[in-house]
NUTORNU-506150 format. One record per residue (C-alpha): x negated, y negated, z. Coordinates in steps of 0.001 Angstrom, whole numbers, plus 500000, padded with zeros to 6 digits. Example, Ala and Ser with C-alpha at 12.3 -4.5 7.8 and 13.67 -1.06 7.14 Angstrom:
<nodes>
((487700; 504500; 507800))
((486330; 501060; 507140))
</nodes>
This chain:
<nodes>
((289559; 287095; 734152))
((291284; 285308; 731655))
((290169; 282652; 729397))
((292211; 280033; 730043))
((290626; 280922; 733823))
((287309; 280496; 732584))
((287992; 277259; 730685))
((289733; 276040; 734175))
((286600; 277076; 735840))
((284135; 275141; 733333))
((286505; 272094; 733585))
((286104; 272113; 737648))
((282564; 271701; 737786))
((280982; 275107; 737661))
((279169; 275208; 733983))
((277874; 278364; 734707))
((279608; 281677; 733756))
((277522; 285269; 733781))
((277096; 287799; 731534))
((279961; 289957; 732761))
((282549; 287570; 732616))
((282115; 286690; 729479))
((281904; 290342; 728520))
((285302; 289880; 730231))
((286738; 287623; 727801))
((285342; 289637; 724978))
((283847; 288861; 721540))
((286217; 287249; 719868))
((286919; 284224; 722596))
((283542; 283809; 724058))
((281870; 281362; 721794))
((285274; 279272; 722743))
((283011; 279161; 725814))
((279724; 278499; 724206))
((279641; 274910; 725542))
((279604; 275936; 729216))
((278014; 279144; 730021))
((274819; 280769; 730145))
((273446; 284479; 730047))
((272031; 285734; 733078))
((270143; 282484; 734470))
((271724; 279397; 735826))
((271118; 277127; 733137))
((273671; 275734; 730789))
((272827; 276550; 727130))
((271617; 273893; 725255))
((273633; 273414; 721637))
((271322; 274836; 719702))
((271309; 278000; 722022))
((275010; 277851; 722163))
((275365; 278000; 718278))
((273076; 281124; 718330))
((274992; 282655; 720820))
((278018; 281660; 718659))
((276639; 282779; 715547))
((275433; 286433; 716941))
((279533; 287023; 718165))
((280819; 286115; 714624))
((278153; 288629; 713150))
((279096; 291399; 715540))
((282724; 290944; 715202))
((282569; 291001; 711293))
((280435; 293602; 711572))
((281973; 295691; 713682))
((285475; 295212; 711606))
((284024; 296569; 708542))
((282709; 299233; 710554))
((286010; 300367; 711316))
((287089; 300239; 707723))
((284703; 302665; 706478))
((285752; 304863; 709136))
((288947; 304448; 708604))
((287977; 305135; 704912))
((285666; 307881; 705959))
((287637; 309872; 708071))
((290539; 309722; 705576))
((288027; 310909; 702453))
((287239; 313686; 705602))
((290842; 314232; 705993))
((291601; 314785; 702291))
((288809; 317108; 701656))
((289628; 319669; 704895))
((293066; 319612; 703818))
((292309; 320745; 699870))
((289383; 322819; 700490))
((290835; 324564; 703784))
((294177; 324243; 704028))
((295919; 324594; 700977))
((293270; 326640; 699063))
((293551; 330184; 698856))
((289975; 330516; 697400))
((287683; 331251; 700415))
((284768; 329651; 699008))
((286179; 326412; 698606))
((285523; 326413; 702443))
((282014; 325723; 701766))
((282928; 322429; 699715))
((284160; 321546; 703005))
((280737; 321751; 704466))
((279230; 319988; 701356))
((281830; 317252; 701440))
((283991; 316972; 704107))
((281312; 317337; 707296))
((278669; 314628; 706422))
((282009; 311754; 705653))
((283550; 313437; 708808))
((279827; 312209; 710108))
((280119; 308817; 708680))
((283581; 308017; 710109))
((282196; 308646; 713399))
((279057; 307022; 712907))
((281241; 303545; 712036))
((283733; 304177; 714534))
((281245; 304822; 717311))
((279855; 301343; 716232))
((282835; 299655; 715646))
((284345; 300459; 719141))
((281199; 300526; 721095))
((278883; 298592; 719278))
((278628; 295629; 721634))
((276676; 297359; 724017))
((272896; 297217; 723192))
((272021; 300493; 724857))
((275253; 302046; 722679))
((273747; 300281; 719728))
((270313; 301834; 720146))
((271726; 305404; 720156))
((273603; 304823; 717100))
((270417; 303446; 715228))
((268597; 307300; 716956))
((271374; 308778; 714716))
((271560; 306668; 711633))
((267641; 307261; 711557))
((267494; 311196; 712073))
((270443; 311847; 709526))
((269020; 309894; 706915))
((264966; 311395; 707782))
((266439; 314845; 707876))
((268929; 313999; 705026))
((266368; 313585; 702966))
((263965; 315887; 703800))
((266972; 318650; 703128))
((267224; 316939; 699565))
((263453; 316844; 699177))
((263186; 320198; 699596))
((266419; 321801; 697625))
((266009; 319117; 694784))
((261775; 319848; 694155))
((261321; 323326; 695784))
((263826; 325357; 693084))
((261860; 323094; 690481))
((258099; 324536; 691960))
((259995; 328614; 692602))
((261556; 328592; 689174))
((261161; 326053; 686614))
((262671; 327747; 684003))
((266349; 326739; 685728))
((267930; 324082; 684635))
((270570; 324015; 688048))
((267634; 324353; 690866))
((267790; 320939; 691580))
((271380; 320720; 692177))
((270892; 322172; 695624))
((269148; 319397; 696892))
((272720; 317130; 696229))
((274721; 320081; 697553))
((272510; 320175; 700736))
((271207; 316942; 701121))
((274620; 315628; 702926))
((274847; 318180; 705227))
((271403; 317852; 706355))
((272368; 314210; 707003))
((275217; 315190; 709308))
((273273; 317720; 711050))
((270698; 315063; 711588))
((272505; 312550; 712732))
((274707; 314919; 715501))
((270845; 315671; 716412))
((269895; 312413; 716985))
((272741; 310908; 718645))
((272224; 314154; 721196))
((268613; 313243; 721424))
((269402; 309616; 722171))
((272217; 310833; 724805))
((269336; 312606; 726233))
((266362; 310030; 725729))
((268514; 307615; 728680))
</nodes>
């Protein structure tokens, strides 16, 4: 349904419009509406409702555009570190600076883009917020652990800690893929 249909069908008399049709018009034209619709009842909004309601879409669409920047920024930092590390490197361990490096911003790219396409839905939302949660709990248990455990083993080294940055990001992109599975499951 288009908007200027919706706007035609506040202007005949019905003041009511439902939850899917404005998810029909989408984020960016539905507080256009604000004046004339409500959200699953069949009240109008009052205006102070309506500017909440207006508010809330100009937070998730600014949101959800800088989302897609930093995984459009993500995925390209991804990008760049597969292609150096894998591609063009005839070292074989500079594979594993692929795992340090390029897997956990390969993670964040598709932890924005995930919310930046699909963040309108609340039940999408949720699952994201599973996965933001777990990487950064078992991120930082991983770093815990590698940055104070080499320090307790061996304290004469002066490099044990440096595991816990080297392992730290992975363990938040392992988390992460493990909570957005556990959220896939939790529905």
């Amino acid at each position: 349904m288009a908007f200027g249909q919706l706007n035609k069908r506040c202007k005949d008399g019905s003041r009511r419009l439902y939850e899917d049709e404005i998810r029909s018009v989408g984020d960016g034209r539905a507080w256009r509406a604000a004046g004339c619709f409500s959200i699953r009842s069949c009240h109008p909004l009052s205006p102070a409702s309506a500017e909440k309601v207006m508010t809330k879409v100009v937070e998730n669409v600014v949101g959800r555009g800088l989302a897609a920047v930093a995984a459009i920024g993500s995925a390209a930092l991804a990008g760049r570190s597969f292609w150096f590390t894998v591609v063009t490197s005839t070292n074989p361990g500079d594979r594993f600076l692929f795992l340090i490096f390029g897997v956990p911003l390969g993670t964040l790219a598709w932890l924005f883009g995930w919310y930046a396409l699909w963040g309108d839905r609340p039940e999408t939302r949720d699952r994201i917020r599973i996965a933001w949660k777990a990487g950064f709990g078992v991120g930082l248990l991983v770093f815990l652990v590698f940055f104070i455990g080499p320090v307790i083993v061996t304290p004469e080294s002066n490099q044990g800690p440096l595991a816990g940055f080297l392992f730290g990001p992975l363990g938040f992109a392992i988390g992460a893929i493990a909570g957005a599975v556990y959220g896939r499951l939790r529905r």
